[in-house]
Structures are given as C-alpha cells and as structure tokens.
N, C-alpha and C positions, 0 to 999 in steps of 0.2 A: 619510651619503650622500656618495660621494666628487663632486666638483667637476665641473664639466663639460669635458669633454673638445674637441681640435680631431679633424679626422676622422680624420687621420694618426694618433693616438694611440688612436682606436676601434679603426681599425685592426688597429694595433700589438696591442690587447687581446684584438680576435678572434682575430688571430693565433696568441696563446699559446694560447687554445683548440682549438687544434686539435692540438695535441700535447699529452705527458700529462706529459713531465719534459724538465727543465732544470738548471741549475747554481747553485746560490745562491753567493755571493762575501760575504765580512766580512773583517774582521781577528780575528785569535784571539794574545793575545800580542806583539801589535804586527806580525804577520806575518800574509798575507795568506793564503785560509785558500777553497778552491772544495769544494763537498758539493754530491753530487748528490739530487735533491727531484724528489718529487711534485706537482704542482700545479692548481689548480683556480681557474677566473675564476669569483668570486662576487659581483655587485654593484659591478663596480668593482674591484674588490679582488682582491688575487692570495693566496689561503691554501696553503701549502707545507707537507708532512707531510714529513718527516727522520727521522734515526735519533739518537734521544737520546744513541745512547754515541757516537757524533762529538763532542757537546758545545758543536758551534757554536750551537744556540740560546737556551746563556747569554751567547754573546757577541751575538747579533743583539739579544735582546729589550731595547727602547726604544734601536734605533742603526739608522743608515744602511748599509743591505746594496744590493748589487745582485744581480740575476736575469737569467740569460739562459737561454734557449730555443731551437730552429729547428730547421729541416725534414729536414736534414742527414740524409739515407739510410733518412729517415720515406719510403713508397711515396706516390706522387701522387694527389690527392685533389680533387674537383671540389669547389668549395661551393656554395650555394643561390645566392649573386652572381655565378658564373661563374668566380672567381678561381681558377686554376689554382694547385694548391699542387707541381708537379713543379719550377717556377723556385724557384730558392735564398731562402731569406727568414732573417732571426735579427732577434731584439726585446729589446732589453737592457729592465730596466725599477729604478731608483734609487729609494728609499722608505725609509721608519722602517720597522721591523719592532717587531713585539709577538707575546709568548706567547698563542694560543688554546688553548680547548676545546672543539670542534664538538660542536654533539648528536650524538647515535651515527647518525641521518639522514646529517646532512654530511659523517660517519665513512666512512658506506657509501659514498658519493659517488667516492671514492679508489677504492673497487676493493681487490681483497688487497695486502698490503704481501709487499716479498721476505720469507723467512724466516728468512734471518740477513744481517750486514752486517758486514763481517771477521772473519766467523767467532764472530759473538755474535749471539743471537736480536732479531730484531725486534722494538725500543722505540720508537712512533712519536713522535712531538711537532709538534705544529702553530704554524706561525708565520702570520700575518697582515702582507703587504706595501701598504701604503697607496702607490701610484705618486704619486712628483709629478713624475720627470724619464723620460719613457720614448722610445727608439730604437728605429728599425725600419729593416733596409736588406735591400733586396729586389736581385734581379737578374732579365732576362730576357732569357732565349735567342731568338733565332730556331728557327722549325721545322726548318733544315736545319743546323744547328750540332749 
C-alpha cells in the first residue's frame, strides 16, 4: 500500500488520471533515453504498458525512471470537483520502477495497444512506478485571455 500522500500530490495522481499517456524518462547506456507509455493509476501506483522492442524496460526494472504526462492539446474536460482541465497542467512523477504482470483484467484495463511501433508488431511489457518525488505545475488563464 503506497504511503500517504499531501494533497498536492492526490492531486498530481488524479491528474494523471485523466489522460491516457505520457513519456517515461531512464537512462539506457548511460544516455538518457524518453518512450512513450500507456498508463493507469492503480492504487497509488502508476503501471505503464510499453513496447518491449524499445528495450527501455530492462533498463527501468529495479531503477529510478521518471514520468511525465499533461493536458497538452488533450480537449477540456470538467471533473466531478469542478476542476477545469482546459488550463495547462503537466505532473512529472520520480520512483523505482519494477517489471509486472497484470492479470488479463488489468490487461484490459489499457484499452488496444497500437499495432506496431517502428515498424514492428506490438509487444507490450508492463512496468510498475512506485512515486516517491511527484510534480505538478498548473497554469491559469483568465476568461478573457
């Protein structure tokens, strides 16, 4: 069960929920290494579906990746707390990552994967992000801007 959270960082968590991908960030050969990922808040926890022939998730698993996300040209979206998602928001989130297996439940959960990814068939792999450092920077306009 991950740790208790400040609100800032609930936040931050809903946040991510509400888009469906983002960028995962490692090093791969000592060189910094962005893949872009599927993602789902599960418990706290951020599970990210990739394409195995990238390769970045032997470099993530049991190492400190970061994830980012945000709204960026996602269309505006009301939520149950009134939070307008039309103002700009992005949520970096710093954590261990580890290799999963989702049941074929949490498999569904993702939705179809693309069908290929440069040009080679879709091989997914699931990574598990345990947040312990997470960012969140929002902007907001005025109505008449």
């Amino acid at each position: 069960m991950p740790f208790p959270r400040p609100s800032d960082e609930l936040r931050a968590i809903e946040l991510l929920g509400r888009v469906r991908y983002g960028q995962l960030a490692t090093s791969m050969r000592a060189l910094p290494f962005l893949a872009v990922a599927r993602h789902l808040v599960i418990e706290g926890r951020i599970v990210l579906r990739t394409h195995r022939g990238l390769g970045c998730h032997e470099s993530c698993d049991g190492s400190v990746v970061a994830y980012g996300a945000d709204n960026f040209g996602s269309p505006a979206v009301t939520a149950p707390d009134g939070f307008e998602d039309e103002d700009p928001w992005a949520v970096q989130v710093t954590g261990l990552a580890e290799i999963v297996h989702p049941d074929s439940g949490r498999r569904e959960l993702f939705g179809t994967g693309p069908s290929e990814v440069n040009g080679e068939p879709f091989d997914p792999v699931f990574l598990r992000l345990e947040p312990h450092v997470i960012h969140m920077h929002t902007s907001t306009f005025e109505a008449s801007q």
